[in-house]
C-alpha positions in Angstrom: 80.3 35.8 111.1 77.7 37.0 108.0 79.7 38.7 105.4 76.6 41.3 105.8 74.3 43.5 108.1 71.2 45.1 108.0 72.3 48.5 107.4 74.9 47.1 104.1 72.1 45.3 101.9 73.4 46.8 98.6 77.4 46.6 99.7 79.0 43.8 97.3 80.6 40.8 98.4 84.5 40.3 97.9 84.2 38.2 94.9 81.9 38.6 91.7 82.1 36.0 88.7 81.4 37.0 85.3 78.1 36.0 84.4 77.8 34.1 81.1 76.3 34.7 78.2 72.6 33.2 78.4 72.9 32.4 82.0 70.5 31.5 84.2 69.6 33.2 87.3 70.0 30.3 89.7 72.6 29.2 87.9 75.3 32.5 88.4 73.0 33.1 91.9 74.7 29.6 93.5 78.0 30.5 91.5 77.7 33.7 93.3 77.5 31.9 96.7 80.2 29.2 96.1 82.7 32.3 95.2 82.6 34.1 98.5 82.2 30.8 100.4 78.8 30.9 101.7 76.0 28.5 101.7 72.1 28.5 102.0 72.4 29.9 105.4 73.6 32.9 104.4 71.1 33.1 101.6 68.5 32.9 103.5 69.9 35.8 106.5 70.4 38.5 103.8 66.9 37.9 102.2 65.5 38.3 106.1 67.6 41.9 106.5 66.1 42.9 102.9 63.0 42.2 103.6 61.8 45.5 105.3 63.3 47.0 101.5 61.3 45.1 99.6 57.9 43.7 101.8 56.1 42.7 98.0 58.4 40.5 96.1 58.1 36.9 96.3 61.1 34.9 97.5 63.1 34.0 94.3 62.3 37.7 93.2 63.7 39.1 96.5 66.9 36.9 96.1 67.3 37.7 92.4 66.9 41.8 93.6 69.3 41.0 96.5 72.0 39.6 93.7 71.5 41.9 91.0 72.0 45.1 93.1 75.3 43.6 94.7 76.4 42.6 91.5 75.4 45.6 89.4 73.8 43.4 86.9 71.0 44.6 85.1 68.0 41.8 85.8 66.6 41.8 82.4 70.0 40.0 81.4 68.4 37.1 82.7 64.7 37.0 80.8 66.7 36.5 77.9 63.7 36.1 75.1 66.1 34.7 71.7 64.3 35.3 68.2 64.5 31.7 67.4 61.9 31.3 70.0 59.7 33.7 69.0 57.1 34.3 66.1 58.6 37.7 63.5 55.7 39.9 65.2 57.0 38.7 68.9 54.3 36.3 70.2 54.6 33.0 70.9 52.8 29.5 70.9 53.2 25.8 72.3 55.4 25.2 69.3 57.9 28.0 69.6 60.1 26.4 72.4 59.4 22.6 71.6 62.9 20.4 72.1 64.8 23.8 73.5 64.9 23.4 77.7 67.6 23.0 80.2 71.5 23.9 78.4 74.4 24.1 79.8 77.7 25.9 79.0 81.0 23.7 77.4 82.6 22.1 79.8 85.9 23.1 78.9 84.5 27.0 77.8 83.3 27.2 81.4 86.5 25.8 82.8 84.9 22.7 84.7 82.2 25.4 86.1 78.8 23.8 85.9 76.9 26.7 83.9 73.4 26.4 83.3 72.2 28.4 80.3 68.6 29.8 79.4 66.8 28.0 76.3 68.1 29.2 73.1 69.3 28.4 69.6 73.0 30.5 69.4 74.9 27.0 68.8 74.3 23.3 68.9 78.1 22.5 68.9 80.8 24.0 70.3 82.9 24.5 67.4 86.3 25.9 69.3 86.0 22.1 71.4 84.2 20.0 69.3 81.5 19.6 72.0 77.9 18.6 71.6 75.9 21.4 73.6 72.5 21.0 72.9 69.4 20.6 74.8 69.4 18.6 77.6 73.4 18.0 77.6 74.2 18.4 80.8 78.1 18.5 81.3 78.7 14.7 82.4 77.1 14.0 78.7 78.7 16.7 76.3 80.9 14.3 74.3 83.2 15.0 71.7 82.0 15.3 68.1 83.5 14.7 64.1 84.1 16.9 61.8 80.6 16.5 60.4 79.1 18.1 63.3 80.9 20.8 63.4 80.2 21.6 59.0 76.5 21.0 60.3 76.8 24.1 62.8 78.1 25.8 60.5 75.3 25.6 57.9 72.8 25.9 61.2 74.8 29.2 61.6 74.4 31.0 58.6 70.5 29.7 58.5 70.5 31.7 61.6 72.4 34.8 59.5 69.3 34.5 57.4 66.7 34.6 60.0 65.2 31.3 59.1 66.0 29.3 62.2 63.0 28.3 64.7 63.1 25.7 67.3 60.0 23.3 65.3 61.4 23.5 62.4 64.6 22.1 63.7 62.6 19.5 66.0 61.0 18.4 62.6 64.0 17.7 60.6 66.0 15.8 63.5 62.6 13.7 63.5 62.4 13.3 59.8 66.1 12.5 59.3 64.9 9.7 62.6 61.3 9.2 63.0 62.0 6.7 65.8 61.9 9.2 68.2 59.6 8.9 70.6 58.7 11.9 72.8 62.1 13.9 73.1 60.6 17.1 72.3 58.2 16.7 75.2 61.2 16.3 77.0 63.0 18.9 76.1 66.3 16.5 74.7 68.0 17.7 71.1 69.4 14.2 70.3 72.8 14.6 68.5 72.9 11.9 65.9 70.3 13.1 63.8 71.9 16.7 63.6 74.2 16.5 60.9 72.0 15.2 57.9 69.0 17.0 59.4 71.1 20.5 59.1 72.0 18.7 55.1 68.5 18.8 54.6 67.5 22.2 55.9 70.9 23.9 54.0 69.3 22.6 51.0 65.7 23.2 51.1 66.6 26.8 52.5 68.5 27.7 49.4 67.0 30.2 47.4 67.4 28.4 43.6 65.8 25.0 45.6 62.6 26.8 46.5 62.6 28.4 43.3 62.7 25.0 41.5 60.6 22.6 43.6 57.6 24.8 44.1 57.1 26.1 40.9 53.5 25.8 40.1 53.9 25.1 36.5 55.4 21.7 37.1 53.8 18.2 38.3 54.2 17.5 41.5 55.2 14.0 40.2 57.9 15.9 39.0 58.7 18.1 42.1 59.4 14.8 44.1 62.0 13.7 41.0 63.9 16.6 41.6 63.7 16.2 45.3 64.9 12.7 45.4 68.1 14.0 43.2 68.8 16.5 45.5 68.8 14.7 48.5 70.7 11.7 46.6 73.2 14.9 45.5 74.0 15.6 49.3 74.1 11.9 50.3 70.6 11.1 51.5 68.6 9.4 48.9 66.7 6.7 50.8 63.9 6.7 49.8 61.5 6.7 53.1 64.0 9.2 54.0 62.7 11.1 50.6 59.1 10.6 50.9 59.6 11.8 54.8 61.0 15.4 53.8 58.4 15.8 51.0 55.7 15.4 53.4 57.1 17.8 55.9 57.2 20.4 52.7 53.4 19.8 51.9 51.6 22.2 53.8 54.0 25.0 52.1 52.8 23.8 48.7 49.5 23.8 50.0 50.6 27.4 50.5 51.9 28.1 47.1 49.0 26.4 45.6 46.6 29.3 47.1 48.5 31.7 46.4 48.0 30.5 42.7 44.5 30.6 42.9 43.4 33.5 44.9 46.5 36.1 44.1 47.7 38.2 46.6 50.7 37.6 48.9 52.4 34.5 49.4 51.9 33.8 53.2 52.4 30.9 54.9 48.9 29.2 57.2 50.7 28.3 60.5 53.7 30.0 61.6 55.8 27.2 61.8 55.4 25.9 58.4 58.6 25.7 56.0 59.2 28.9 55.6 59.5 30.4 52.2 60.8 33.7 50.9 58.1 35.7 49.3 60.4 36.7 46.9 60.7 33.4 45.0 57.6 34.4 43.7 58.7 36.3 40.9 60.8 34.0 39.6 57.9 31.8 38.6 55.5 32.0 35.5 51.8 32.0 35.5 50.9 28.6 35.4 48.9 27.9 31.4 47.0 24.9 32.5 44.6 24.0 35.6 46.5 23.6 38.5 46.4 19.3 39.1 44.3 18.2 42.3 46.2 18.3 45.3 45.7 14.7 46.1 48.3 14.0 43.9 51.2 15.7 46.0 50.7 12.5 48.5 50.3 10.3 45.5 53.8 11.0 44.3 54.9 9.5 47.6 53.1 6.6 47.2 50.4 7.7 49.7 46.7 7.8 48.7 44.7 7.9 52.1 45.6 9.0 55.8 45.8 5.9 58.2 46.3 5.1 61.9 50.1 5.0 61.1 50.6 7.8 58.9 48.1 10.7 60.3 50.8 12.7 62.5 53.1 12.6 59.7 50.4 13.5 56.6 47.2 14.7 58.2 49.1 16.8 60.4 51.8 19.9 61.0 53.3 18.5 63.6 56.0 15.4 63.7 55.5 11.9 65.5 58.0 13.1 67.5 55.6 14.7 69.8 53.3 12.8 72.3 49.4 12.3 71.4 48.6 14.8 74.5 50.2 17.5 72.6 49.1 16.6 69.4 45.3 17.4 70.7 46.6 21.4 71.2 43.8 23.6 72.7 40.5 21.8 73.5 38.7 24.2 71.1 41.3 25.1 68.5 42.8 21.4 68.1 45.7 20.8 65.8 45.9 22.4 62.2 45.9 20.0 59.7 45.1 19.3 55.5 43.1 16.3 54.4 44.1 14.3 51.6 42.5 16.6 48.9 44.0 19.6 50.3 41.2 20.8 52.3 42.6 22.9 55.8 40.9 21.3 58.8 41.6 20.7 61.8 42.2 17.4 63.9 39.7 18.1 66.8 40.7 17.4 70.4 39.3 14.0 70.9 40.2 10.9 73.1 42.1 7.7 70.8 42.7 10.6 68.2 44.9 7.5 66.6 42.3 4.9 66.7 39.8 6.9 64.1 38.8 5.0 61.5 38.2 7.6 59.1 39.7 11.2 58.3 37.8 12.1 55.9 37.3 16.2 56.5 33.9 18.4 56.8 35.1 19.6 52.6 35.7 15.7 51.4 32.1 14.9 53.1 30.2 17.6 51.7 29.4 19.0 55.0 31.4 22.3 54.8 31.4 24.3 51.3 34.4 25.2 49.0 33.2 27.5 46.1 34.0 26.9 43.3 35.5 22.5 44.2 32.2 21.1 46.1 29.3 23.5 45.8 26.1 22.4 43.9 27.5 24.3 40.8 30.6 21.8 40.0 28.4 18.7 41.1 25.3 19.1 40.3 24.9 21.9 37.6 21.9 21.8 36.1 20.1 21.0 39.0 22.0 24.3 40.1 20.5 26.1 37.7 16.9 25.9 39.5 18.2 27.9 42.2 15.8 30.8 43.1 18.6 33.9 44.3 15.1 36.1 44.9 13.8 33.6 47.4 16.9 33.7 49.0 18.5 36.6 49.9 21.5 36.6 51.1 22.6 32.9 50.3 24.6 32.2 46.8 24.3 29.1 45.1 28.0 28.1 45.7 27.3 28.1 49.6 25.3 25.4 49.1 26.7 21.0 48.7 24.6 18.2 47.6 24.1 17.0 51.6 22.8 20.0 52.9 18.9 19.3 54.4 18.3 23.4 54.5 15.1 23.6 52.6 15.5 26.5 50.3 13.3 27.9 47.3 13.8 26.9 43.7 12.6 28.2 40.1 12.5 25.6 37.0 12.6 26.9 33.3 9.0 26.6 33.5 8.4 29.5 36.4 7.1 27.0 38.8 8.3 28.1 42.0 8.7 25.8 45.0 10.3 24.9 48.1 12.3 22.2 48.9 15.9 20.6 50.7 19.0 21.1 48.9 20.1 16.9 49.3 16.6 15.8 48.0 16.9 18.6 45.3 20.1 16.9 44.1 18.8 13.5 44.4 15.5 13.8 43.3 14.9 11.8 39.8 12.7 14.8 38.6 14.2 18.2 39.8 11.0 20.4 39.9 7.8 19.4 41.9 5.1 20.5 40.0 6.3 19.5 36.6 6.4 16.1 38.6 3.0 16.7 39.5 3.8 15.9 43.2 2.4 19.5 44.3 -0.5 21.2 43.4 -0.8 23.3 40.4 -4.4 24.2 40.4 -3.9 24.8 36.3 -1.3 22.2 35.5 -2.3 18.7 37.1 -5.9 19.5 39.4 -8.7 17.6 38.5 -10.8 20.4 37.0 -7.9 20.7 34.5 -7.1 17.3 33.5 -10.6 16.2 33.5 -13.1 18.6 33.2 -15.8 16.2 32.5 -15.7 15.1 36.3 -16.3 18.7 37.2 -20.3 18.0 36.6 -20.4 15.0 39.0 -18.4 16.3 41.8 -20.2 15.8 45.1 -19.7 19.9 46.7 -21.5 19.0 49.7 -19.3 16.2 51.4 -16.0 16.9 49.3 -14.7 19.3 51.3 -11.9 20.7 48.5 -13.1 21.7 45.1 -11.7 20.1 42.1 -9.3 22.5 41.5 -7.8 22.1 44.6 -7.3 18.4 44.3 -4.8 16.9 41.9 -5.4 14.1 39.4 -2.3 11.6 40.1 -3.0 11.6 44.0 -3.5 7.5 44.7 -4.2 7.7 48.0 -7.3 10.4 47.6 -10.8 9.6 47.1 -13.8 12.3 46.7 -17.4 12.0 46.3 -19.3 11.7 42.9 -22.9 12.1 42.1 -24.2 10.0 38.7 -25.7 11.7 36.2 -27.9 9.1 35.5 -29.0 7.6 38.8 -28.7 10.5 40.8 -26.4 8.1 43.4 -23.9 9.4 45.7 -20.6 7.1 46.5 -16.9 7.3 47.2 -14.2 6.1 45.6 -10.4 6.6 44.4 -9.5 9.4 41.7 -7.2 7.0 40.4 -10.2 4.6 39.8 -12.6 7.3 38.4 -10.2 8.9 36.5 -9.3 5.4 34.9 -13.1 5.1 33.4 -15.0 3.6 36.1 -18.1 5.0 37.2 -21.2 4.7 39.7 -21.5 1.3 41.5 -24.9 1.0 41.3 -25.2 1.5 37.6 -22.6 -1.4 37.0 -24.7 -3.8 38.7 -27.8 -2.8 36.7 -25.5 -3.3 33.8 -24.1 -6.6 35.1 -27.7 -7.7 35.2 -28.5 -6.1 32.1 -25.5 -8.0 30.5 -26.1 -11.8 32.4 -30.1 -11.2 31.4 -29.5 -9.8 28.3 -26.0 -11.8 26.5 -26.9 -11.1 23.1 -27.0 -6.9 23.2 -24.5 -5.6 20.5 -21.8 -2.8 22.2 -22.9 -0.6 19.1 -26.0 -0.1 21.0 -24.7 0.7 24.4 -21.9 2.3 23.6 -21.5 3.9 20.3 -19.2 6.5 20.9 -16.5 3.3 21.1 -16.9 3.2 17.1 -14.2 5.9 16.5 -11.4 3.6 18.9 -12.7 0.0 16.8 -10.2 -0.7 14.1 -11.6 -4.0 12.1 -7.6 -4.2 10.9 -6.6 -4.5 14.4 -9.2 -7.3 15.3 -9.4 -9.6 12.5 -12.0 -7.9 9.9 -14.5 -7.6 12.3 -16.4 -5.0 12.1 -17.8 -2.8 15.0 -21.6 -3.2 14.3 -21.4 -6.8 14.8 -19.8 -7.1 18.3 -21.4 -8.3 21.1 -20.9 -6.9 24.9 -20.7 -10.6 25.6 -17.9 -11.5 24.1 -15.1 -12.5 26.2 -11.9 -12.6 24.1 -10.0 -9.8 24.0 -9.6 -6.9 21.5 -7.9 -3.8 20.4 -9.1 -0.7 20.9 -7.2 2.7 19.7 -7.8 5.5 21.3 -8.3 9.3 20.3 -4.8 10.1 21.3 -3.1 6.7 19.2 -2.7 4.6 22.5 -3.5 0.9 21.2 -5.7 -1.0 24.5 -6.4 -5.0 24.7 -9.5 -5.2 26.3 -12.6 -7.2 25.9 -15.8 -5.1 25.3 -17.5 -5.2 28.7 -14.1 -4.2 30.3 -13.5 -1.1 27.2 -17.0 -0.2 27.9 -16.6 0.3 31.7 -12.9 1.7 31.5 -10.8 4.2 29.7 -8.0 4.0 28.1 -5.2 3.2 30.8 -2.3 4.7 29.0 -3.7 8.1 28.5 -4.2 8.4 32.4 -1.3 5.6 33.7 -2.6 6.5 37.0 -1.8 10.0 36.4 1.5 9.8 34.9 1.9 10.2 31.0 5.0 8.4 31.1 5.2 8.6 27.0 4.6 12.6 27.2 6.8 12.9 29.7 10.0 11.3 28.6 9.4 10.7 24.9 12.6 9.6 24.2 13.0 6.7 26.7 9.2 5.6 26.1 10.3 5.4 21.9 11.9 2.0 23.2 8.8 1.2 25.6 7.1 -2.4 23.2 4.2 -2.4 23.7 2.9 -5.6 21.5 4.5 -7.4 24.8 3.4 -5.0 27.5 -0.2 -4.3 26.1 -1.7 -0.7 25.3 -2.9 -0.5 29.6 -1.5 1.7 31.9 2.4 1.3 32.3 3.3 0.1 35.5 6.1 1.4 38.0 7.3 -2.2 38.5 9.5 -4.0 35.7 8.4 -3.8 31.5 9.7 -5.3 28.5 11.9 -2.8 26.4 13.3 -3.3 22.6 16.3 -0.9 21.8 16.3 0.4 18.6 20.0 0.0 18.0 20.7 -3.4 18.5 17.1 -4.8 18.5 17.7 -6.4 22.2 14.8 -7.0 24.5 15.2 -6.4 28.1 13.2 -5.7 30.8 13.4 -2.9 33.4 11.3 -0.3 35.4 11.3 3.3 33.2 13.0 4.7 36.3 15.7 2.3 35.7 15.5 2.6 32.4 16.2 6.4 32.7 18.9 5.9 34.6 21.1 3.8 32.1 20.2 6.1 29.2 18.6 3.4 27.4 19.4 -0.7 26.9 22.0 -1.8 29.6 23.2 -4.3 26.5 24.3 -1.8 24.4 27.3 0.4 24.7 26.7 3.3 26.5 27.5 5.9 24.2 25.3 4.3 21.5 21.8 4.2 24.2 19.1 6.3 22.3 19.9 8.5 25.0 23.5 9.1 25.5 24.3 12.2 25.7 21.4 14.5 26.8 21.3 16.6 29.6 19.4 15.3 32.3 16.1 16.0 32.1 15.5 16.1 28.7 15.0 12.8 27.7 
């Protein structure tokens, strides 16, 4: 016979056990049953006479209606939501409940009853029986515990007086104090032998005067992990893996305390469930009086200097080895909060074989994402910084811009020249401005009509299709039509040739004939504007008046402009000086100080070549031989010391 009838749905049965605190629902539901001697059966005929009540509620909802309004209990007793489990403003993450699950009541408290409790953080240990209670103890493995377990509940119990008790900070300790567990947390098992030294270490880095002491900002953090290793050593846990373990799990809260140094404001801590630290400390410390050290050296004190396959959940990371790859990954498009090895926040993205990555390296280290003030343009490249053109581009500031960035954006040199180029090949670049490195027109600077006006009257306008002014003079690759003066020819050839002193084709070979028909002509009466470049001192005594276009050896020639050419007299009558043109580089007007070394007695007064020349150093007299770019790059004679090279010293671009 049912203990019930339709008409009696709210009438309570003979016998109603006290619920326990934290109880579940299905848990008191099936204690409720076993009490009045009834079974599923019955169960399931007093949900079927309810049913008319209540046609919306699901099944388990009916039941738990059914109970509650027989047994007068209020149903929010059992959506029990502890603090512990909960972040200060009431929301919650993955994190909040990780290693708290299934809990059941002391054995002997519940008098051989099998109670199931809801997840929560009031005790570990049951102090009044000695009894392990915590996560995933069901009653046929509650065991009896020493006396140190029960001094460790009692420190757990007044960090809970404090409000600084959370489940993952809990879960992180136990895995620091053993960092052989696997995947318990996943699991939802609090494994008992770590407890007791885990809640040593969390009574002392709680304290007030500990926080106060290791993350003062005025002290090393070399110095930081000295007093951490005493203190541990003080409370019986100085190994020192154990050490370097506990001072990891306090990094990102330095991290925390470091930017509060540097940007003011309140102390607050980046993820939730990092150490947590009263902002109160705060005004115990003084304002640090030198540069805070780079925060690469808080893993250096532990030995550590890059992240690796094995130590990347315990360093790269906020959350423990304890925890399984799976939920290392987090969200898909948040991933896993993390700081690099320099201190950089980042985050470890949600990828497949996160442990098999070869590099960690963040978007800060790599240049790829910008920290003002550590990694923009301005710390490391500042003069080239300086060229930065703020009216050519709103909106941007030159610390949002790194050295790898290809965004092409406009620059200004001390000159005014104006120009447009990418931020990497702006660093890189051996010459920072374009048109002071003539690779860009500047119709006044480095066009034709201005470095050579004399071409200007035998400049073919009818098939050169630019002027001479829009042309520039150093271009190799360009060739343009020329009309001679003499002959009234047309032909084609390169600037760089032109430009260099040679002249219309078909007036050398009337001159080649001339000269093979004709060996005995004097260059005085050919050419005798080349008197003013013949010194007789240079050439043996001889004098100008008495050379012959013929000859065949070699002689100096000087220049207007000083330059000093070996040449014989055919070849100084048909060409220029090379160094004055260098194929449209003035290499010794450009960098004066460099070309000072530039011997010329052994590289001849031509044009200076890009590939390899002979130098002589003025301080030490050594000869060497090296490209000018490479010679600008060491600053002067790779033999010599480098502060004593002729240009040691001197800002880039100014030697």
């Amino acid at each position: 016979m049912l203990p019930d009838s339709p008409n009696s749905i709210n009438r309570p049965l003979p016998f109603t056990p006290r619920l326990r605190h934290h109880e579940t629902f299905d848990s008191y539901s099936a204690r409720y049953l076993a009490a009045n001697f009834l079974d599923a059966a019955h169960q399931r005929q007093m949900m079927r006479w309810a049913r008319p009540a209540y046609p919306d509620l699901k099944p388990h909802a009916l039941w738990r209606r059914i109970v509650c309004e027989k047994t007068r209990i209020d149903e929010a007793l059992f959506q029990y939501n502890p603090r512990e489990l909960q972040h200060p403003d009431g929301t919650s993450c993955a994190g909040c409940r990780v290693g708290t699950g299934d809990q059941w009541m002391c054995r002997l408290c519940s008098a051989g009853e099998t109670v199931e409790l809801q997840p929560h953080l009031d005790n570990l240990v049951c102090t009044r029986h000695r009894i392990w209670v915590g996560s995933g103890a069901t009653p046929e493995i509650q065991h009896v515990v020493g006396d140190d377990f029960v001094a460790a509940e009692r420190i757990f119990q007044k960090l809970r007086r404090k409000g600084v008790v959370d489940a993952t900070t809990l879960w992180e300790l136990v895995h620091v104090v053993d960092p052989s567990l696997a995947d318990e947390a996943e699991h939802h098992l609090m494994p008992a032998k770590p407890f007791p030294d885990a809640m040593r270490i969390w009574g002392l880095i709680a304290s007030t005067s500990f926080a106060i002491r290791f993350f003062n900002p005025c002290q090393t953090y070399q110095s930081a992990h000295e007093y951490l290793a005493q203190q541990l050593e003080r409370v019986g846990l100085g190994d020192v893996e154990l050490v370097n373990r506990v001072w990891h799990y306090l990094r990102p809260t330095a991290l925390a305390v470091r930017e509060w140094v540097l940007g003011a404001g309140q102390l607050q801590t980046y993820w939730q469930h990092d150490f947590h630290l009263d902002p109160a400390v705060v005004h115990h410390w003084k304002s640090p009086a030198r540069p805070l050290e780079p925060f690469s050296r808080y893993l250096a004190a532990s030995g550590v200097t890059e992240i690796t396959n094995d130590n990347w959940r315990e360093v790269l990371t906020h959350r423990s080895a304890g925890h399984s790859e799976l939920f290392m990954l987090g969200g898909r498009k948040q991933g896993t909060p993390g700081i690099c090895v320099n201190g950089h926040r980042t985050s470890v993205l949600a990828v497949a074989r996160l442990s098999a990555r070869s590099s960690y390296r963040c978007a800060y280290c790599d240049g790829r994402r910008v920290v003002p003030g550590e990694n923009d343009i301005t710390m490391t490249h500042p003069l080239r910084a300086t060229y930065f053109d703020a009216e050519a581009n709103p909106g941007t500031a030159v610390t949002d811009l790194t050295s790898t960035l290809k965004t092409r954006m406009g620059w200004k040199c001390p000159l005014g020249h104006k120009y447009v180029r990418s931020v990497t090949v702006q660093c890189r670049a051996v010459e920072p401005c374009v048109v002071c490195d003539d690779r860009v027109l500047a119709p006044e600077r480095n066009s034709i009509a201005a470095l050579v006006p004399q071409v200007i009257a035998e400049w073919d306008h009818e098939r050169n299709e630019l002027s001479p002014w829009e042309m520039r003079a150093n271009d190799s690759r360009a060739k343009a039509w020329f009309i001679c003066q003499e002959c009234g020819h047309r032909y084609e050839t390169f600037l760089r040739r032109r430009l260099a002193g040679s002249g219309c084709l078909m007036c050398a070979r009337e001159d080649f004939y001339r000269f093979k028909t004709a060996p005995d002509i004097k260059l005085i009466d050919v050419r005798p504007d080349l008197g003013t470049e013949w010194d007789p001192e240079l050439n043996d005594g001889l004098q100008f008046k008495d050379l012959l276009r013929s000859h065949r050896i070699k002689r100096r020639w000087r220049c207007p402009n000083g330059h000093i050419t070996v040449k014989t007299p055919a070849a100084r009558e048909n060409n220029g000086c090379g160094a004055c043109w260098n194929a449209g580089i003035d290499y010794f007007g450009r960098y004066p100080v460099i070309m000072s070394e530039y011997d010329i007695e052994a590289n001849g007064a031509g044009r200076v070549p890009r590939s390899a020349v002979w130098w002589t150093c003025k301080a030490a007299g050594h000869q060497t031989q090296r490209s000018v770019h490479g010679r600008r790059q060491s600053r002067g004679c790779v033999l010599c010391p480098k502060e004593k090279r002729i240009a040691a010293g001197l800002g880039d671009g100014t030697f």
